[in-house]
Backbone as a ProteinNet text record, in pm:
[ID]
protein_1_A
[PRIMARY]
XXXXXXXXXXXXXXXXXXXXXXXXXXXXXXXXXXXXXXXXXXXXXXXXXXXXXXXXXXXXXXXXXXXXXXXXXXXXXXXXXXXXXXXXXXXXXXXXXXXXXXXXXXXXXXXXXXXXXXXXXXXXXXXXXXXXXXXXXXXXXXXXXXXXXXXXXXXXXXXXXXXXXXXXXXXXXXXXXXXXXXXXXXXXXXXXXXXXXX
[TERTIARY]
-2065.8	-1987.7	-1932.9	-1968.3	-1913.2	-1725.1	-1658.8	-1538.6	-1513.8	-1394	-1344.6	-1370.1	-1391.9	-1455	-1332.6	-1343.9	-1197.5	-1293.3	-1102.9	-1172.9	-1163.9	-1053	-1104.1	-1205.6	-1288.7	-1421.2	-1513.5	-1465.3	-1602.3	-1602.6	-1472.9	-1396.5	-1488.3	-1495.9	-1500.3	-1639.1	-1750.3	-1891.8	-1902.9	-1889.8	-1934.8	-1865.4	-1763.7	-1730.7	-1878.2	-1913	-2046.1	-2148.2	-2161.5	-2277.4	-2290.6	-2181.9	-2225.1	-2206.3	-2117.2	-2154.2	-2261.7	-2385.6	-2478.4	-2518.1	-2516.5	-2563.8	-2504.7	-2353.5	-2253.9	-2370.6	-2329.9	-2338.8	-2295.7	-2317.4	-2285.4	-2109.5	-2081.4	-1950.9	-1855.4	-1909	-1838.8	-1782.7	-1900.9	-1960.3	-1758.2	-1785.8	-1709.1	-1576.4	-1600.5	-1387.5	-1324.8	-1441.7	-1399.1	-1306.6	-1427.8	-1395.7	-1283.8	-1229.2	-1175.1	-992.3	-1024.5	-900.7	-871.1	-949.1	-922.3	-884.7	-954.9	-882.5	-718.3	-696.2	-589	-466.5	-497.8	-442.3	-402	-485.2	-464.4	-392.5	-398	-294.7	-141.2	-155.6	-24.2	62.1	-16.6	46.3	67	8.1	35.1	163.4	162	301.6	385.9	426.9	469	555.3	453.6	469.3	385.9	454.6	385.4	427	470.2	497.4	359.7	249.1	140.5	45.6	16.9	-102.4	-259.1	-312	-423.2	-507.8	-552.7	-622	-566	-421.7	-382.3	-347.1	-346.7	-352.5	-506.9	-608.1	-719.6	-759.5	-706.7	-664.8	-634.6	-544.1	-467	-570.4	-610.3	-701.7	-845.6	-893.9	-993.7	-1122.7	-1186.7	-1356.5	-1405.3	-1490.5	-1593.7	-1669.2	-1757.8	-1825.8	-1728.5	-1628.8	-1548.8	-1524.1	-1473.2	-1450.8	-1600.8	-1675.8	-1770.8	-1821.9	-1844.2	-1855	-1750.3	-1655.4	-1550.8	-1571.3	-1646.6	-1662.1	-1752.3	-1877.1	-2000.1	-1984.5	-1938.9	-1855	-1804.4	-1737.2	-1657.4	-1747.3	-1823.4	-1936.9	-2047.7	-2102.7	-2192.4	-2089.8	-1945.4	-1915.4	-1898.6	-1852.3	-1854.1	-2034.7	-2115.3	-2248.2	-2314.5	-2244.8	-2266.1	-2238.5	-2109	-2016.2	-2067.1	-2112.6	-2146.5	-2336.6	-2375.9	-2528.3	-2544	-2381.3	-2383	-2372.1	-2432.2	-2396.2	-2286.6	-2240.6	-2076	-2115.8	-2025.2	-1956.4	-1940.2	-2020.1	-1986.7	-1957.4	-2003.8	-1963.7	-1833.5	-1762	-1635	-1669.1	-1562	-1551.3	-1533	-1614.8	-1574.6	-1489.6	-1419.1	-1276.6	-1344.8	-1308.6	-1284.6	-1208.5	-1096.6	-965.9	-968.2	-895.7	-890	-787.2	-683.3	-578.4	-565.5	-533.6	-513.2	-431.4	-434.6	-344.2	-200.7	-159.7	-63.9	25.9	-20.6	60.4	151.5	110	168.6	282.6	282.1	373.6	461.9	434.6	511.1	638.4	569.6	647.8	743.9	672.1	808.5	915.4	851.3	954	1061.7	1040.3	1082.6	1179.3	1173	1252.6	1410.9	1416.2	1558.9	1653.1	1551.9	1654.7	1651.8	1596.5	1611.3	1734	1761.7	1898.8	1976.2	2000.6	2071.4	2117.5	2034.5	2074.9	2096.4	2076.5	2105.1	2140.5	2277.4	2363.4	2368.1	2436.5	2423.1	2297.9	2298.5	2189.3	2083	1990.6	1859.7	1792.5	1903.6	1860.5	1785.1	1918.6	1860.7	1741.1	1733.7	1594.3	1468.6	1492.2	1352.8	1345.4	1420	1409.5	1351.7	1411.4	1361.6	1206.8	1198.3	1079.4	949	981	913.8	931	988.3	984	908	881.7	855.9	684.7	630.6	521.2	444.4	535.6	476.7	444.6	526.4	497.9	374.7	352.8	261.5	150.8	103.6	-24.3	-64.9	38.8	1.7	-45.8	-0.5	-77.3	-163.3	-230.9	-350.8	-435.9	-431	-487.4	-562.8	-730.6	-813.4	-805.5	-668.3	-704.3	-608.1	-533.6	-511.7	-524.2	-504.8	-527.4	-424.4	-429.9	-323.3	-221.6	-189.2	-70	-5.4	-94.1	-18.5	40.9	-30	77.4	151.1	170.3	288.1	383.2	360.6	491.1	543.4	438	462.7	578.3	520.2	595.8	762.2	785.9	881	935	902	976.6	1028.7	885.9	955.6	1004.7	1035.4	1067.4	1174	1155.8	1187.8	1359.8	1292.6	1477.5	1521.6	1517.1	1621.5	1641.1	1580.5	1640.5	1753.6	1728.3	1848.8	1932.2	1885.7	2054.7	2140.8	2031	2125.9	2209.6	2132.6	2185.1	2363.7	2304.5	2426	2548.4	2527.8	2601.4	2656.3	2588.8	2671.1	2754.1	2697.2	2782.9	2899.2	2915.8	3071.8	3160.6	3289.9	3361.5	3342.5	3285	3260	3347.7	3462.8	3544.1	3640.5	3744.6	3870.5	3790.7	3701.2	3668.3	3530.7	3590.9	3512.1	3377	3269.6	3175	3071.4	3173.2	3068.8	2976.4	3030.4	2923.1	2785.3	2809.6	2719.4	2654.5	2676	2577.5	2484.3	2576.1	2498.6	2387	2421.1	2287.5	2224.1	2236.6	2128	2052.6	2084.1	2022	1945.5	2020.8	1921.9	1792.7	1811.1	1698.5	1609.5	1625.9	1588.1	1449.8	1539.4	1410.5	1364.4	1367.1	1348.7	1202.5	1226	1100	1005.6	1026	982	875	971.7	877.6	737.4	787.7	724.9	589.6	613.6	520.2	424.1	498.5	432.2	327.5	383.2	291.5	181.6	219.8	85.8	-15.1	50	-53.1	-178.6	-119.3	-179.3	-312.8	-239.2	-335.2	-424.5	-410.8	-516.6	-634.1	-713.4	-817.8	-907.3	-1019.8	-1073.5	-1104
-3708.4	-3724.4	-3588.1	-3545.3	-3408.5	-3435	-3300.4	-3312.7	-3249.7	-3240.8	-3204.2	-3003.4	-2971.7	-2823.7	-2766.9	-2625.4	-2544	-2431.9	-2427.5	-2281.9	-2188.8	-2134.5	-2002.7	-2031.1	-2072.6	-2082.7	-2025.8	-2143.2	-2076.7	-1955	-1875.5	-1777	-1636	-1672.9	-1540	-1567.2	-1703.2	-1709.9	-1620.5	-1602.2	-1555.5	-1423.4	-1352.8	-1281.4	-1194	-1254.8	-1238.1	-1214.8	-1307.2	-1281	-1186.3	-1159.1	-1028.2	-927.1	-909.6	-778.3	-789.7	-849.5	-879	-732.9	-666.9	-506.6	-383.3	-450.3	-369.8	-396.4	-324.5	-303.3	-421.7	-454.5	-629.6	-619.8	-468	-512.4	-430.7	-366.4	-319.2	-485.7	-566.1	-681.7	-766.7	-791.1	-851.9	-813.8	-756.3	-649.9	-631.1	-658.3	-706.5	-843.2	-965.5	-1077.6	-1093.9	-1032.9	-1055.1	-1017.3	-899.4	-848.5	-963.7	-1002.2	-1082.7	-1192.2	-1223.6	-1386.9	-1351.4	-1241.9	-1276.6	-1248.2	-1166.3	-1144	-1255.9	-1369	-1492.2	-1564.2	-1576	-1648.7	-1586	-1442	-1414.4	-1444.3	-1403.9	-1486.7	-1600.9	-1715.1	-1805.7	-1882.8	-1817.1	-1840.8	-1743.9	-1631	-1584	-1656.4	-1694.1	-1818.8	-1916	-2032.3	-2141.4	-2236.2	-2173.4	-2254.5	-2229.3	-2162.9	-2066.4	-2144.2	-2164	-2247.5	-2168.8	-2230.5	-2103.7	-2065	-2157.3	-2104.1	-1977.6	-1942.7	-1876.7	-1718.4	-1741.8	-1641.5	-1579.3	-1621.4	-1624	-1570.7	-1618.5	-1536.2	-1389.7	-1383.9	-1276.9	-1122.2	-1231.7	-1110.7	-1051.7	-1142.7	-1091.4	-1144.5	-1146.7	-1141.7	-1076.1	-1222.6	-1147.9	-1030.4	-1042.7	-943.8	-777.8	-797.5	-686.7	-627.9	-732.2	-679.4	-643.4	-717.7	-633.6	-546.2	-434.6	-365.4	-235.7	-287.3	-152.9	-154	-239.5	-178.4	-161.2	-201.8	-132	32.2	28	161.9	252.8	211	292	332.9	210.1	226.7	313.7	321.4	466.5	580.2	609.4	729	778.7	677.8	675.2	793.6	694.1	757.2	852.3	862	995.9	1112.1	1098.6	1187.3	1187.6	1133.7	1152.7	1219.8	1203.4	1243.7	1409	1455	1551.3	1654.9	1789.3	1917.3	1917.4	1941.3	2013.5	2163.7	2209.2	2314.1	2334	2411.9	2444	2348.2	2199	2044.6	2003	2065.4	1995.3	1871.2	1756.3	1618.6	1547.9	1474.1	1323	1273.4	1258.1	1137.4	1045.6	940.4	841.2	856.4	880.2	891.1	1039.5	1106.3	1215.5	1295.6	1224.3	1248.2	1226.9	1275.8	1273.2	1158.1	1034.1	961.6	948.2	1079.9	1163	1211.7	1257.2	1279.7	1167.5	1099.7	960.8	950.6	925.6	888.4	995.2	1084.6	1239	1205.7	1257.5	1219.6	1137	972.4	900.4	889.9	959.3	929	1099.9	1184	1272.4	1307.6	1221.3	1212.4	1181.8	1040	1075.1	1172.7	1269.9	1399.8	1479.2	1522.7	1593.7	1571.7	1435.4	1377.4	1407.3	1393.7	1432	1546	1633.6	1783.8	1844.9	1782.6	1902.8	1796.7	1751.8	1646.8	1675.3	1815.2	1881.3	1801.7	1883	1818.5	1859.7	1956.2	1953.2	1831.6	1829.6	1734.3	1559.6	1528.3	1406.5	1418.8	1513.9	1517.3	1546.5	1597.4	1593.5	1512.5	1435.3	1307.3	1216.3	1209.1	1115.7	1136.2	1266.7	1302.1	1277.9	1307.4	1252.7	1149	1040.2	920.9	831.2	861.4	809	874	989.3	1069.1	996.8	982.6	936.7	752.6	686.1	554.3	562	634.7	640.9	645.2	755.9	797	702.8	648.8	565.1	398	359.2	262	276.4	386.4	421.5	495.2	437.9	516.4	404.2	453	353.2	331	387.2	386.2	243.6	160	49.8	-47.4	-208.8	-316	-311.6	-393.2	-442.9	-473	-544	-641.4	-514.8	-434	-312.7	-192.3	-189.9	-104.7	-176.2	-336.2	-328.3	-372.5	-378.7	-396.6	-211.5	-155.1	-25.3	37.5	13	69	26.7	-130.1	-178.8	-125.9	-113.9	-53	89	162.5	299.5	373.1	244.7	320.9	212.7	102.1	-2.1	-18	-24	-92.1	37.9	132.5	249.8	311.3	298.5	287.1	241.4	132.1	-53.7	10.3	52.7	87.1	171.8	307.9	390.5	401.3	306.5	299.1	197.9	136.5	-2.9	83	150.2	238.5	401.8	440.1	553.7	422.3	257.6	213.7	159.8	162.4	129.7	254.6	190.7	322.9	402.8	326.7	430.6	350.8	279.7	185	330.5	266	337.5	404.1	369.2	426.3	598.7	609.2	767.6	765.1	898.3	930.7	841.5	776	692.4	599.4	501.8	384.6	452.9	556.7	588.4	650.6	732	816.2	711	625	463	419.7	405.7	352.3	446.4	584.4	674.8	675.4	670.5	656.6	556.3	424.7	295.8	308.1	343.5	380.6	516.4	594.2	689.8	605.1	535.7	431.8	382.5	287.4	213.4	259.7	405	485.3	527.9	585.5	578.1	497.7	405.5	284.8	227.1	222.9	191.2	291.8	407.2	479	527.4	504.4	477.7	355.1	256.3	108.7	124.2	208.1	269	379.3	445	519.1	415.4	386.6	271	188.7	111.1	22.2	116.7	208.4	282.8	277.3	231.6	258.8	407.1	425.1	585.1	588.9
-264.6	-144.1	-102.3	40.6	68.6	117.5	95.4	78.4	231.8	298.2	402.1	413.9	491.8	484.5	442.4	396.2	346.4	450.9	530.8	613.9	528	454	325.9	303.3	265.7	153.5	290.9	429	533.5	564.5	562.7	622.5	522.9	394.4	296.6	336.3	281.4	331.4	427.8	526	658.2	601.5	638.6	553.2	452.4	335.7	252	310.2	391.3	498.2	562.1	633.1	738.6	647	546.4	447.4	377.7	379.9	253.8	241.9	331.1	317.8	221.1	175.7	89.1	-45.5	-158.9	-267.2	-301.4	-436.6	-488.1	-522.5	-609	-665.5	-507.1	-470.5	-338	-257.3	-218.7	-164.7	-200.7	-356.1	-422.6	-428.4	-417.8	-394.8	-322.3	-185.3	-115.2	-37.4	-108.2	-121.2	-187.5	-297	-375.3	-303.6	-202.4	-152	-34.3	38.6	138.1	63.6	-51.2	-63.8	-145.5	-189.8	-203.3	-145.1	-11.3	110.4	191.2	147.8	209.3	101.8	-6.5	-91.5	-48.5	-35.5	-80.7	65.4	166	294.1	312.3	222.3	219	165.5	44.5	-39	58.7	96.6	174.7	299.7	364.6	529	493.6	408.1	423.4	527.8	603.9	794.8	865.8	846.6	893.1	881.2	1012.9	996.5	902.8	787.3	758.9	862.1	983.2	1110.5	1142	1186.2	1231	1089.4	999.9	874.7	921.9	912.3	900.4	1057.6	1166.2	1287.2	1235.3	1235.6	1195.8	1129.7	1013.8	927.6	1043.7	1126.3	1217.9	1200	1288.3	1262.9	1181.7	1098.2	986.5	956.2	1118.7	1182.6	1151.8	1213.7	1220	1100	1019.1	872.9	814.5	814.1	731.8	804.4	914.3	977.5	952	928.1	881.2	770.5	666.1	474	505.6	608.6	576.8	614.1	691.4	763.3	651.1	617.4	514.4	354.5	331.3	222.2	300.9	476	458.6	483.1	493.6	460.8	337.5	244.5	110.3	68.6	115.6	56.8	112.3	187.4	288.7	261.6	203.3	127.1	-5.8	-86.3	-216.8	-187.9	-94.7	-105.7	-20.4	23.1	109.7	-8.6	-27.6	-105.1	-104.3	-247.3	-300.3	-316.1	-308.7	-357.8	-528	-553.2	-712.8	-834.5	-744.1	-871.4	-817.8	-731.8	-659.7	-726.1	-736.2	-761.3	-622.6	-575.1	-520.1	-485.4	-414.8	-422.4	-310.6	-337.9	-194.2	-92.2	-110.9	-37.7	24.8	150.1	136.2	93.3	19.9	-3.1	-137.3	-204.9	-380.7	-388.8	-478	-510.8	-547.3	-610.6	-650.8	-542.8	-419.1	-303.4	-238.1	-234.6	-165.7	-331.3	-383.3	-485.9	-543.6	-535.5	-517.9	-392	-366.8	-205.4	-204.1	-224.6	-205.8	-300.2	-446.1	-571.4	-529.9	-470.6	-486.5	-363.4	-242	-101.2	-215.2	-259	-360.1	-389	-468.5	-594.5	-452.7	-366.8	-264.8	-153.6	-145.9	-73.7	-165.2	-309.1	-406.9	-435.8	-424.6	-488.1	-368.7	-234.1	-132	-47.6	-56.4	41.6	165.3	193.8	360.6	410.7	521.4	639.9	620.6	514.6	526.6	416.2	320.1	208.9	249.2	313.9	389.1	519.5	603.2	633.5	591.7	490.7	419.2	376.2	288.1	212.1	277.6	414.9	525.1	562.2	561	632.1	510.1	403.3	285.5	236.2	245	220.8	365.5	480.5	602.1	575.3	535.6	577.7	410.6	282	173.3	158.2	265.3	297	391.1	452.5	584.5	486.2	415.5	287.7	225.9	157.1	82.6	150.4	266.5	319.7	407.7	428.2	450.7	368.8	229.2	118.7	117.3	31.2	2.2	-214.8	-223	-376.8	-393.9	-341.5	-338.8	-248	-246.4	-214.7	-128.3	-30.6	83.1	-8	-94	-165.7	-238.2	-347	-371.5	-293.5	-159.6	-44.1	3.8	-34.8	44.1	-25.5	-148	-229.4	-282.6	-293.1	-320.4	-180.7	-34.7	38.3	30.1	19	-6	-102.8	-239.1	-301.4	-299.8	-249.6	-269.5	-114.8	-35.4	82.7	182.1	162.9	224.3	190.2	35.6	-18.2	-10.8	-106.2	-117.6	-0.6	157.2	263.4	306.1	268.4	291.5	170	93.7	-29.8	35.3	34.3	141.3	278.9	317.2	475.6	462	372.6	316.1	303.7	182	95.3	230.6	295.6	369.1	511.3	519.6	624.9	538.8	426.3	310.9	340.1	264.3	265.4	134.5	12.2	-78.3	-240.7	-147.3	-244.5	-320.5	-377.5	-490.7	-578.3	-654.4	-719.8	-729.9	-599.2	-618.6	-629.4	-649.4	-656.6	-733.9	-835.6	-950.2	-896.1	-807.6	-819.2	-720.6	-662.2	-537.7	-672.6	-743.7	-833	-938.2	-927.4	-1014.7	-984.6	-817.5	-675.2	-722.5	-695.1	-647.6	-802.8	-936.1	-1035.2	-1073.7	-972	-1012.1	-942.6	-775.8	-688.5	-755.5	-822.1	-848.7	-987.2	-1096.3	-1185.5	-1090.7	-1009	-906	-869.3	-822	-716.3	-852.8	-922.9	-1068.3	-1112.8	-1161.2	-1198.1	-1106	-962.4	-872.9	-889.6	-887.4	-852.2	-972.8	-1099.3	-1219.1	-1223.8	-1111	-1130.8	-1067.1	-952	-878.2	-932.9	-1005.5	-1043	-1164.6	-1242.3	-1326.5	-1260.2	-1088.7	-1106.8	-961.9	-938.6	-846.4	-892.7	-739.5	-788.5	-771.3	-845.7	-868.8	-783.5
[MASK]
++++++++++++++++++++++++++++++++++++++++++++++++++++++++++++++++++++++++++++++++++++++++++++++++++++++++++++++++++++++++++++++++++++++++++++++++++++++++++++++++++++++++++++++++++++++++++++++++++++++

């Protein structure tokens, strides 16, 4: 007995289909990012209709057209002459920059309070969120918990914390924040380096 259709299932098919041209595990990692782009929006907004999630993400066509896209620059780039054995990257941006950046906007508001400290901080925490979610060394779900963490909240801490008065007790609890946000960006960017991909 056939069961009621699941648009995910038709959604990734077609999806498969129009990429049949990717590489098999390219093919698959793909699949693999979209479907859980759709779980996590799901638990996310479960008010959402999945038609409209699945809206959202775009035509099949389209999507596999931008990985096929991106898989012939990929091989384009790997079949073009290096330079002296240069290495490869995917990305054009070192993985390391984007997470530099945002772990390091912090000690820079820190050690130089005046007015250049906080614009750089700003300007490197805004330019190291930007990198990193247009990096191809992670998944949609890891840029955007990565941006949140290392740019989103300790924004919202700071912004919280300079609209307080600071409270009776002096310099301490602000040096507390800025140490918790400081593991905070840390950790975060430790988690990213881990699960990047090469």
């Amino acid at each position: 007995m056939k069961t009621a259709a699941d648009p995910v299932s038709d959604y990734l098919s077609a999806v498969e289909r129009e990429a049949s041209a990717l590489p098999a595990d390219r093919r698959q990692e793909l699949l693999a990012d979209l479907a859980e782009h759709i779980e996590v929006t799901r638990a996310e907004r479960p008010d959402v209709a999945i038609r409209d999630i699945l809206t959202e993400l775009g035509d099949p066509r389209a999507i596999a057209a931008t990985a096929l896209a991106e898989a012939g620059e990929a091989a384009a780039g790997a079949s073009a002459p290096s330079n002296v054995g240069a290495p490869s990257r995917r990305g054009k941006v070192h993985p390391l920059v984007p997470l530099l950046m945002l772990t390091l906007s912090l000690p820079l508001m820190m050690i130089f309070p005046a007015l250049p400290g906080p614009l750089f901080g700003a300007l490197f925490r805004v330019a190291g969120a930007v990198l990193l979610c247009t990096s191809v060394h992670w998944t949609a779900v890891q840029k955007t918990a990565g941006a949140l963490l290392t740019a989103v909240v300790p924004s919202a801490v700071i912004a919280t914390w300079n609209l307080s008065d600071g409270g009776p007790l002096g310099d301490t609890p602000a040096l507390l924040a800025n140490l918790a946000m400081l593991a905070l960006l840390a950790a975060t960017a430790t988690w990213l380096w881990r699960v990047r991909r090469a």
